[in-house]
PDB file with one MODEL, atoms N, CA, C and O in Angstrom:
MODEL        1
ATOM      1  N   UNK A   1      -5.496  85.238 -45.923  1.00  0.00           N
ATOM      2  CA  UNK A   1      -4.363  84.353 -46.120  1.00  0.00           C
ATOM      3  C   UNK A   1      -4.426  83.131 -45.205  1.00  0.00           C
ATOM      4  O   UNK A   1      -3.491  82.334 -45.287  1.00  0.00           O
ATOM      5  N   UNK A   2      -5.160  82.951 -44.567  1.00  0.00           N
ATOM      6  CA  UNK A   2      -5.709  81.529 -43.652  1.00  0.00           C
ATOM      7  C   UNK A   2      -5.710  80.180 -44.763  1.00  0.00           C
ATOM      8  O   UNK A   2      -5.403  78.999 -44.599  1.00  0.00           O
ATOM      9  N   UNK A   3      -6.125  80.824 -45.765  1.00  0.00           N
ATOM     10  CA  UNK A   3      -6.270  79.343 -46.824  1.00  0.00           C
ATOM     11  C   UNK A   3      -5.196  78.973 -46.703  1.00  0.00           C
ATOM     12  O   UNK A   3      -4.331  79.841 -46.588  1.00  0.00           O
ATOM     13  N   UNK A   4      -4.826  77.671 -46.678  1.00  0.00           N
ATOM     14  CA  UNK A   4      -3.909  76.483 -47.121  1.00  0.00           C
ATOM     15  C   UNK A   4      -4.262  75.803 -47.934  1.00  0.00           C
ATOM     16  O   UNK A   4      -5.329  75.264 -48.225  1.00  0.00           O
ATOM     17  N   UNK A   5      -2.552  75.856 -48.619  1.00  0.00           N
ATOM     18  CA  UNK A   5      -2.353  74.692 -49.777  1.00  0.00           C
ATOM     19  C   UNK A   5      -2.782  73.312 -49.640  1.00  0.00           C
ATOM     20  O   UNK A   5      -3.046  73.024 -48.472  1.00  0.00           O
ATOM     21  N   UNK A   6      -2.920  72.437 -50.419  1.00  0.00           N
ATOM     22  CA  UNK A   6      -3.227  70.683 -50.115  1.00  0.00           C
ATOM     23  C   UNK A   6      -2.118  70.293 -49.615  1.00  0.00           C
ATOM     24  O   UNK A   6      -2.116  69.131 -49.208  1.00  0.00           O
ATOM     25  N   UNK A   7      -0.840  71.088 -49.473  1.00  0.00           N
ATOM     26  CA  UNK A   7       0.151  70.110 -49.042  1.00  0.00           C
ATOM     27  C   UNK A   7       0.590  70.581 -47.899  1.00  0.00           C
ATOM     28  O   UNK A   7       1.322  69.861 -47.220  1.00  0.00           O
ATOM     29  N   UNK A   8       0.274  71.750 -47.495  1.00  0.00           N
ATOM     30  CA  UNK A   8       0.328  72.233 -45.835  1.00  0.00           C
ATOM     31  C   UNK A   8      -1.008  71.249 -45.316  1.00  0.00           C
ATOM     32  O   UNK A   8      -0.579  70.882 -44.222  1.00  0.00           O
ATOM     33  N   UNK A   9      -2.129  70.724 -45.436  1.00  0.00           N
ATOM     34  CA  UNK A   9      -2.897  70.295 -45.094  1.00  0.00           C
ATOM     35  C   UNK A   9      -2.877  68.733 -45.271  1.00  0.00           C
ATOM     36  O   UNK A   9      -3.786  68.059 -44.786  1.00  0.00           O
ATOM     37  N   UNK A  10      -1.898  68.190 -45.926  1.00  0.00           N
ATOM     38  CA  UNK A  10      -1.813  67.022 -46.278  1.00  0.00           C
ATOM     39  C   UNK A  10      -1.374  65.944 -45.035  1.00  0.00           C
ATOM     40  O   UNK A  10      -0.284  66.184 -44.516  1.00  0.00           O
ATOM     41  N   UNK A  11      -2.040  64.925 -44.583  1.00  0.00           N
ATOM     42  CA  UNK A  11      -1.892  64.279 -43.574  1.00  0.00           C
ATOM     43  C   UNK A  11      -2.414  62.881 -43.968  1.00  0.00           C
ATOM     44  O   UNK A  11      -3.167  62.600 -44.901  1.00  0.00           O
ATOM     45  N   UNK A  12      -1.864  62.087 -43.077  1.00  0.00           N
ATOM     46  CA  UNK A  12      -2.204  60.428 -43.956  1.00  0.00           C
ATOM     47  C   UNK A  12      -2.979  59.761 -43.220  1.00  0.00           C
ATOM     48  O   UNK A  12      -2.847  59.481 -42.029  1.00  0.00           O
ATOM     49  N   UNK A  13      -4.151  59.390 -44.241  1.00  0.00           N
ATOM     50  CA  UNK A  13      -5.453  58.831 -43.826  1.00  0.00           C
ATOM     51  C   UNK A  13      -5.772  57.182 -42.780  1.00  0.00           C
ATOM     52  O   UNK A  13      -5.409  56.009 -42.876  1.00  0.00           O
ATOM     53  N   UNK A  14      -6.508  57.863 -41.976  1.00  0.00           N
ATOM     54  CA  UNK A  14      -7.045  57.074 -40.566  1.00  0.00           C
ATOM     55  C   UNK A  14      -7.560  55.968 -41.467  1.00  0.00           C
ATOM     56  O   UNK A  14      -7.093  54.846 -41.272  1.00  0.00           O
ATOM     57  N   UNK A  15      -8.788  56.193 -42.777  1.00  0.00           N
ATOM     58  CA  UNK A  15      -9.796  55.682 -42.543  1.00  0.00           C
ATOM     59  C   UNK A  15      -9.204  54.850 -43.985  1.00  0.00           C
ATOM     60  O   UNK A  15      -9.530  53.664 -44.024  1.00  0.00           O
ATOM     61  N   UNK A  16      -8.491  55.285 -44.990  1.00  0.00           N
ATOM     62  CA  UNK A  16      -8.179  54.595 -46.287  1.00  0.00           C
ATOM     63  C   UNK A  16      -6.857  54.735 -46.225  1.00  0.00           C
ATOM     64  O   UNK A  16      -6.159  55.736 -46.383  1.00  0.00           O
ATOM     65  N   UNK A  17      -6.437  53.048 -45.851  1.00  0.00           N
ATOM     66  CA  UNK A  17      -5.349  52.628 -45.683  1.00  0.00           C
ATOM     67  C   UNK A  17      -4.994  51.538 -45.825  1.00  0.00           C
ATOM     68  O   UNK A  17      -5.883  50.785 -45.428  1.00  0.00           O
ATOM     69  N   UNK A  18      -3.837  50.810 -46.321  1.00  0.00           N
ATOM     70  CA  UNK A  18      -3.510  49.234 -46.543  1.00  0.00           C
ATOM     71  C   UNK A  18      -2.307  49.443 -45.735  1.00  0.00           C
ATOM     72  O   UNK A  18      -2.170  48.441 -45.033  1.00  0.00           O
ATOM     73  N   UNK A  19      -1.359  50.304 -45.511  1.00  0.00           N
ATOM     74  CA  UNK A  19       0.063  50.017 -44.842  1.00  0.00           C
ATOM     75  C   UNK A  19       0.169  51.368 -43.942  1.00  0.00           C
ATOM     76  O   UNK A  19       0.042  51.243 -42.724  1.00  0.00           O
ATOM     77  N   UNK A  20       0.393  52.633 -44.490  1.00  0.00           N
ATOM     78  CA  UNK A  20       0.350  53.725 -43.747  1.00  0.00           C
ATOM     79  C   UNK A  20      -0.274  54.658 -43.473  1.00  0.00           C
ATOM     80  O   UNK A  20      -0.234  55.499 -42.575  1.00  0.00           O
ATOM     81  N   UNK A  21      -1.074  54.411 -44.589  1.00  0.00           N
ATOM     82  CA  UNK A  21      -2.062  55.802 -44.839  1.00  0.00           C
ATOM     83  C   UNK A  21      -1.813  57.060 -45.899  1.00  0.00           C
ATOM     84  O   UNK A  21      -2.497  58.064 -46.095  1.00  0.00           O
ATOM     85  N   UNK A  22      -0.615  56.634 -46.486  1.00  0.00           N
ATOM     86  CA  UNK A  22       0.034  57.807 -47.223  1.00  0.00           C
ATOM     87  C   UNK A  22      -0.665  57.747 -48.660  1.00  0.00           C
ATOM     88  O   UNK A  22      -0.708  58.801 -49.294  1.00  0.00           O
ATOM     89  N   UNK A  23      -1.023  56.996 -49.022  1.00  0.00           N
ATOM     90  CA  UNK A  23      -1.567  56.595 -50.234  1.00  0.00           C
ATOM     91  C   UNK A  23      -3.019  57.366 -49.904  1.00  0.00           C
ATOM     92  O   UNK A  23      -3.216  58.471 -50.409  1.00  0.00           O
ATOM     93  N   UNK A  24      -3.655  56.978 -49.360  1.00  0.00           N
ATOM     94  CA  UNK A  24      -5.055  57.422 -48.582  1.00  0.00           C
ATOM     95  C   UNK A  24      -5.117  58.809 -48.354  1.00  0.00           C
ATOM     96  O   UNK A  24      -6.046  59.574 -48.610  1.00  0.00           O
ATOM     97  N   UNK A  25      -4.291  58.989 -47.969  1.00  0.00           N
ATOM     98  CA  UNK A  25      -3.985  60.721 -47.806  1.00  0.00           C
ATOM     99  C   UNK A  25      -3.920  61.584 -49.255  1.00  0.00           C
ATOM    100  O   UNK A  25      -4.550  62.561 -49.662  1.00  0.00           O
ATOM    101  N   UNK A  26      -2.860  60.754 -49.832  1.00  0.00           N
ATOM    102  CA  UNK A  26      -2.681  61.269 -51.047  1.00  0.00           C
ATOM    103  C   UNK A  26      -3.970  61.506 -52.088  1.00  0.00           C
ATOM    104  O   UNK A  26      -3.999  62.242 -53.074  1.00  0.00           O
ATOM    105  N   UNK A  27      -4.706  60.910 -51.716  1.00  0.00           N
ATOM    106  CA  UNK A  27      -6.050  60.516 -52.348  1.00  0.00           C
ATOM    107  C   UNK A  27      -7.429  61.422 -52.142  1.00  0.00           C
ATOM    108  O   UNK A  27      -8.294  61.792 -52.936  1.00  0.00           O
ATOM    109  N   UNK A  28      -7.216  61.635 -50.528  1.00  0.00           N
ATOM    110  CA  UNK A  28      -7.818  62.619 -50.173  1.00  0.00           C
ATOM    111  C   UNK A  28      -7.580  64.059 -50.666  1.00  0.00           C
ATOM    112  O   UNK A  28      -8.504  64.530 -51.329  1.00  0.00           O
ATOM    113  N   UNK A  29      -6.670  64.720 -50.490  1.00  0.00           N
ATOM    114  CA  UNK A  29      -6.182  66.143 -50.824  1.00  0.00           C
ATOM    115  C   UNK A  29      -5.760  65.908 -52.256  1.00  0.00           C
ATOM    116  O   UNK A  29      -5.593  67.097 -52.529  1.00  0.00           O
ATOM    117  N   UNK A  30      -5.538  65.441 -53.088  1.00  0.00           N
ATOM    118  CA  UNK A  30      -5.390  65.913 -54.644  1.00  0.00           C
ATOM    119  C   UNK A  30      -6.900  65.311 -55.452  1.00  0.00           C
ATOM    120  O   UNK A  30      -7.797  64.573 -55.043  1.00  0.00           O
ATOM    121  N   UNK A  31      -6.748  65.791 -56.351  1.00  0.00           N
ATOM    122  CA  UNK A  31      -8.062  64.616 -57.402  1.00  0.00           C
ATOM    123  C   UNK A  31      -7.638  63.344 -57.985  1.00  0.00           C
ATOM    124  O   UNK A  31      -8.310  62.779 -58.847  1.00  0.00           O
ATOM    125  N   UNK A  32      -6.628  62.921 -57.571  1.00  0.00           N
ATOM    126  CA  UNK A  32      -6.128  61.383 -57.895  1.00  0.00           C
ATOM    127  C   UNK A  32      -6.634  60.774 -57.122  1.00  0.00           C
ATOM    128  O   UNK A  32      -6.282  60.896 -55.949  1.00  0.00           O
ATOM    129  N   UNK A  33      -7.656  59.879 -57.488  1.00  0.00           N
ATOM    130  CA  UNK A  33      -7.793  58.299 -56.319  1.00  0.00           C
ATOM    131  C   UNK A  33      -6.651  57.339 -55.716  1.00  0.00           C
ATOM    132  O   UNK A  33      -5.657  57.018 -56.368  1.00  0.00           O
ATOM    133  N   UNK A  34      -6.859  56.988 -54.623  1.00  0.00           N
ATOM    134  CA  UNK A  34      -5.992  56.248 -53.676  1.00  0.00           C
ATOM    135  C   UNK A  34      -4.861  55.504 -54.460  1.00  0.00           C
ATOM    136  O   UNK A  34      -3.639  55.620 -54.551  1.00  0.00           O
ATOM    137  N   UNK A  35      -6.422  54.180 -55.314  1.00  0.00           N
ATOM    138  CA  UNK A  35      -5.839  53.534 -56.188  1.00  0.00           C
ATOM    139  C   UNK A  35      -4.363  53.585 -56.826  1.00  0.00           C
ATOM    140  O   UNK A  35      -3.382  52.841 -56.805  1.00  0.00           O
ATOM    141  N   UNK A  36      -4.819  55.350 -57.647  1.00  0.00           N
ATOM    142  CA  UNK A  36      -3.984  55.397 -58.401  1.00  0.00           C
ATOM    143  C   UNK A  36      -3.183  55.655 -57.866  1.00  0.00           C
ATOM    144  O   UNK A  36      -2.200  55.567 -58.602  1.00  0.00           O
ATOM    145  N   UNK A  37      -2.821  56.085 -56.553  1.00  0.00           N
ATOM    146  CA  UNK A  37      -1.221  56.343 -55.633  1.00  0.00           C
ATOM    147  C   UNK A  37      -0.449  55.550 -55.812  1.00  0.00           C
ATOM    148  O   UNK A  37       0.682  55.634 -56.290  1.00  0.00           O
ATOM    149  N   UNK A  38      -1.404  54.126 -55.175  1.00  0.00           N
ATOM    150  CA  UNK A  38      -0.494  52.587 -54.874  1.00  0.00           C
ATOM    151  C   UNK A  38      -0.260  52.033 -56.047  1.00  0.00           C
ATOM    152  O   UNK A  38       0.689  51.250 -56.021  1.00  0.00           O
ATOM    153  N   UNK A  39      -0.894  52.182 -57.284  1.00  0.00           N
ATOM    154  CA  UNK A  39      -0.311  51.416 -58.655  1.00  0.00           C
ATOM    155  C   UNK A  39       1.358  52.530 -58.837  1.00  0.00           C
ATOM    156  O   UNK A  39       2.380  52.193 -59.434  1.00  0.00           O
ATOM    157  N   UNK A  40       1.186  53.418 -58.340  1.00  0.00           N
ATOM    158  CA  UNK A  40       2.209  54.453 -58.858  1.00  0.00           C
ATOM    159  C   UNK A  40       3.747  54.378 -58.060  1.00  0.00           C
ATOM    160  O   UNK A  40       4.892  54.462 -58.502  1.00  0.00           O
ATOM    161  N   UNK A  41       3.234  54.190 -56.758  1.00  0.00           N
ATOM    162  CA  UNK A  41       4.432  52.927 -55.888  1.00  0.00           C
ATOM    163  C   UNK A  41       4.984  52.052 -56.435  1.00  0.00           C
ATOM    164  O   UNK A  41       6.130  51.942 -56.872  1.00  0.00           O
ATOM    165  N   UNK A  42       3.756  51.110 -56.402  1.00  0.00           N
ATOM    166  CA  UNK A  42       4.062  50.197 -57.193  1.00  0.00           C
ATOM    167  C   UNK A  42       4.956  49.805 -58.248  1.00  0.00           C
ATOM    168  O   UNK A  42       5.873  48.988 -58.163  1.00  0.00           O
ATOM    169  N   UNK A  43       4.416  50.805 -59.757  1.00  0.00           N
ATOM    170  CA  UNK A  43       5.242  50.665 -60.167  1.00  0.00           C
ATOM    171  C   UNK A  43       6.273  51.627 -60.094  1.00  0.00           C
ATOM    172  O   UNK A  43       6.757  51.662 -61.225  1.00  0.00           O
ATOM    173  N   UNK A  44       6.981  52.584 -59.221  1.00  0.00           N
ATOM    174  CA  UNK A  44       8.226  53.166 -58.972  1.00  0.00           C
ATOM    175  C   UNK A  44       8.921  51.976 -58.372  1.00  0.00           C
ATOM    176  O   UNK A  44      10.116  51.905 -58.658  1.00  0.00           O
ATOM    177  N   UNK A  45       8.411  50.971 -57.558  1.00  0.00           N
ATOM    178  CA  UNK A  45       8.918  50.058 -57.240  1.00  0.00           C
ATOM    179  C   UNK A  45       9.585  48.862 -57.607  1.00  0.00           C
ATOM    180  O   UNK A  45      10.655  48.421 -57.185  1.00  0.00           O
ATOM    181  N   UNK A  46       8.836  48.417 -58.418  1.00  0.00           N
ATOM    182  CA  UNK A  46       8.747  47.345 -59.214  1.00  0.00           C
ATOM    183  C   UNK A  46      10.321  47.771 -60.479  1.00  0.00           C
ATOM    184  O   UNK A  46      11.176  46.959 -60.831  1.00  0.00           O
ATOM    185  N   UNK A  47      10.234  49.227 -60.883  1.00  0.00           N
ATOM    186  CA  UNK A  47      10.749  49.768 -62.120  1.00  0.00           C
ATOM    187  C   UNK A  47      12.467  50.395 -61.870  1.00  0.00           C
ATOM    188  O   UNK A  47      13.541  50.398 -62.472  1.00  0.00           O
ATOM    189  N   UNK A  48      12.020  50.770 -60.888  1.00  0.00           N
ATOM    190  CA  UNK A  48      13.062  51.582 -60.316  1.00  0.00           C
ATOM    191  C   UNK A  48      13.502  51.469 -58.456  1.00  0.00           C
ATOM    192  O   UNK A  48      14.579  51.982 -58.153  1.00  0.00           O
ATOM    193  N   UNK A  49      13.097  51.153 -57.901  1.00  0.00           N
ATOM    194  CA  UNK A  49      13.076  50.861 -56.661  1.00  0.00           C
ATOM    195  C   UNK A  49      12.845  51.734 -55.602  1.00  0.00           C
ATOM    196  O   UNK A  49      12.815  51.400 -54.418  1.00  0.00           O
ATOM    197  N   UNK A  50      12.659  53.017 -56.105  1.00  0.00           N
ATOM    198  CA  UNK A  50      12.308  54.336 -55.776  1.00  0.00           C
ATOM    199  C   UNK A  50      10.860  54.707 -54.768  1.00  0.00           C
ATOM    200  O   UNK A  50      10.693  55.579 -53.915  1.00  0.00           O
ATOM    201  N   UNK A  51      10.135  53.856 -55.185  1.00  0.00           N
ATOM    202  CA  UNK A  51       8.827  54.420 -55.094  1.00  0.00           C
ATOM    203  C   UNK A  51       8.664  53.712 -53.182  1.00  0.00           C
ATOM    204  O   UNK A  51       8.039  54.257 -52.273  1.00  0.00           O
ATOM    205  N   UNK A  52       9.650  52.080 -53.092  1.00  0.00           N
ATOM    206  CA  UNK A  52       9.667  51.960 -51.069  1.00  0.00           C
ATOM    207  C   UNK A  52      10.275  53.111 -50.756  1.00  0.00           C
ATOM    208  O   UNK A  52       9.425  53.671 -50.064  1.00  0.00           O
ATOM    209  N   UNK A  53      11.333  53.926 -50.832  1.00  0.00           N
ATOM    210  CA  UNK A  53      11.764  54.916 -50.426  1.00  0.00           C
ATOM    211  C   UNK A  53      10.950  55.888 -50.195  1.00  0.00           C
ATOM    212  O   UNK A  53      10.546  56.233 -49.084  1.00  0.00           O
ATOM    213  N   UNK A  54      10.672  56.376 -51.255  1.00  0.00           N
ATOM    214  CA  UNK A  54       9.741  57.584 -51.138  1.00  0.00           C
ATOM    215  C   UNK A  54       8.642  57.495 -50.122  1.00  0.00           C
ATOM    216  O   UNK A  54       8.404  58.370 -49.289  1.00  0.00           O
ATOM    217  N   UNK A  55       7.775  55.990 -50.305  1.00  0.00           N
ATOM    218  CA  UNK A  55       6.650  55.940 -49.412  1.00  0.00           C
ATOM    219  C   UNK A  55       7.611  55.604 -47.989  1.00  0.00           C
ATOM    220  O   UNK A  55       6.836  55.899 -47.080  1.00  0.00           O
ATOM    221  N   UNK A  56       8.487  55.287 -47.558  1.00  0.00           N
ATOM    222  CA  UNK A  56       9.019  55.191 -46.212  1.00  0.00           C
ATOM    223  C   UNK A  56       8.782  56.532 -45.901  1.00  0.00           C
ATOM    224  O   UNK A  56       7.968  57.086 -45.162  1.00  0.00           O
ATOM    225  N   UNK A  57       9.716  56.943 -46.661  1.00  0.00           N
ATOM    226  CA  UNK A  57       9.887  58.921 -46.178  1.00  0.00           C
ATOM    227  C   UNK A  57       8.564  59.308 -45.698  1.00  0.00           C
ATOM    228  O   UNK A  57       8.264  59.745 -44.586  1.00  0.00           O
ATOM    229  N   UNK A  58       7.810  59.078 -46.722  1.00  0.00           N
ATOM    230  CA  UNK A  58       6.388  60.040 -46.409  1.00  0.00           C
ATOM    231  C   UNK A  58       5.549  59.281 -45.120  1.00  0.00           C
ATOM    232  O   UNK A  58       4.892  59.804 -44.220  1.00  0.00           O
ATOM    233  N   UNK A  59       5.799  58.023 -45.361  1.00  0.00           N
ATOM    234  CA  UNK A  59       5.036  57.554 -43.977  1.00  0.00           C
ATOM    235  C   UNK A  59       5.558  57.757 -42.559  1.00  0.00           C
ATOM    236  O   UNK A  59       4.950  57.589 -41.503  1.00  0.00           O
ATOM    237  N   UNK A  60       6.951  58.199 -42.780  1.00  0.00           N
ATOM    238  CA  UNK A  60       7.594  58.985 -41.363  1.00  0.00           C
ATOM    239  C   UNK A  60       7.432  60.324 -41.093  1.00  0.00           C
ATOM    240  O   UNK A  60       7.161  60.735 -39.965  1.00  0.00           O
ATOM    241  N   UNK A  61       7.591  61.076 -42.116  1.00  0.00           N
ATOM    242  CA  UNK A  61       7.372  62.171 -42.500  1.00  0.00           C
ATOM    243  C   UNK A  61       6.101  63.235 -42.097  1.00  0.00           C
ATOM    244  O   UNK A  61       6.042  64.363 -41.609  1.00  0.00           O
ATOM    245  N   UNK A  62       5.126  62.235 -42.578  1.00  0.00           N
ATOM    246  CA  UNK A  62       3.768  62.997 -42.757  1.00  0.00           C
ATOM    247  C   UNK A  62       3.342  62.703 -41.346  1.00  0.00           C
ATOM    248  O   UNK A  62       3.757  61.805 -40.614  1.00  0.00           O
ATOM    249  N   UNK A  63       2.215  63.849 -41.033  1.00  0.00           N
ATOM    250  CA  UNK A  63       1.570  63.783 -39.349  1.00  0.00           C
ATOM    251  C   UNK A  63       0.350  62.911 -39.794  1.00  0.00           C
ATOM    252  O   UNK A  63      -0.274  63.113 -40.836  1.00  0.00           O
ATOM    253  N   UNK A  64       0.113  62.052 -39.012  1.00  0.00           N
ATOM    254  CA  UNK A  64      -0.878  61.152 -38.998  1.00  0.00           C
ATOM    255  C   UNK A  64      -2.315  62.399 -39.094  1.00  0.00           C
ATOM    256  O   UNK A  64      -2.164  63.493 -38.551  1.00  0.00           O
ATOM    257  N   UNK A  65      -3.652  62.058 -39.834  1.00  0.00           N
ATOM    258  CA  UNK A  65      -4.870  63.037 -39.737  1.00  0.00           C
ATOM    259  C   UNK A  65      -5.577  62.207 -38.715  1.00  0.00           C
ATOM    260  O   UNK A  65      -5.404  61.147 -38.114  1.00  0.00           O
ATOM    261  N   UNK A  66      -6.781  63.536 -38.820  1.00  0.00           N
ATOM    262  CA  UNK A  66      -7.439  62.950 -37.235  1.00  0.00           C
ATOM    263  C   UNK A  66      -8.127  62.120 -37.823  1.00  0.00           C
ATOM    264  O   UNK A  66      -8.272  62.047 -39.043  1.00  0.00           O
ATOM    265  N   UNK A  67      -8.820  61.119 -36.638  1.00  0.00           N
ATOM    266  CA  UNK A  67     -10.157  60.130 -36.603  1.00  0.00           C
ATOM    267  C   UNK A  67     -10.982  60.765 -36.739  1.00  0.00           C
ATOM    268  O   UNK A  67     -11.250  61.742 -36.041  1.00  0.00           O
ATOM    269  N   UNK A  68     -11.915  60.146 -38.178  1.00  0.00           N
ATOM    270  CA  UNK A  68     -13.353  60.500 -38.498  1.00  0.00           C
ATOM    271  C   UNK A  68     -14.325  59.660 -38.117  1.00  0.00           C
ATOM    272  O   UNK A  68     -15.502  59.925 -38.364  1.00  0.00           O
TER     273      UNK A  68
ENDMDL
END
């Protein structure tokens, strides 16, 4: 029972990042590319206004991952 889920392990990326790293992170631990995180902000953003929120949360939220 040592295995962990992607989201107990989920931490926001050092190395692929434009603002926090949460996108980068997100990218890392699921099979969605980065990319597709920040178009998905984006448009929560753009559509609904939802998607700055959410990424605030998570960029406070989430523990920074280590330096590779």
């Amino acid at each position: 029972m040592d295995e962990k889920n992607w989201l107990q392990r989920f931490r926001k990326s050092q190395t692929d990042k434009w603002i926090g790293g949460v996108c980068g992170g997100l990218g890392e631990h699921t099979p969605i590319p980065s990319w597709c995180w920040r178009l998905l902000f984006a448009f929560l953003f753009l559509f609904y206004g939802f998607g700055l929120l959410l990424y605030i949360l998570l960029w406070i939220f989430v523990p920074k991952g280590e330096n590779v």
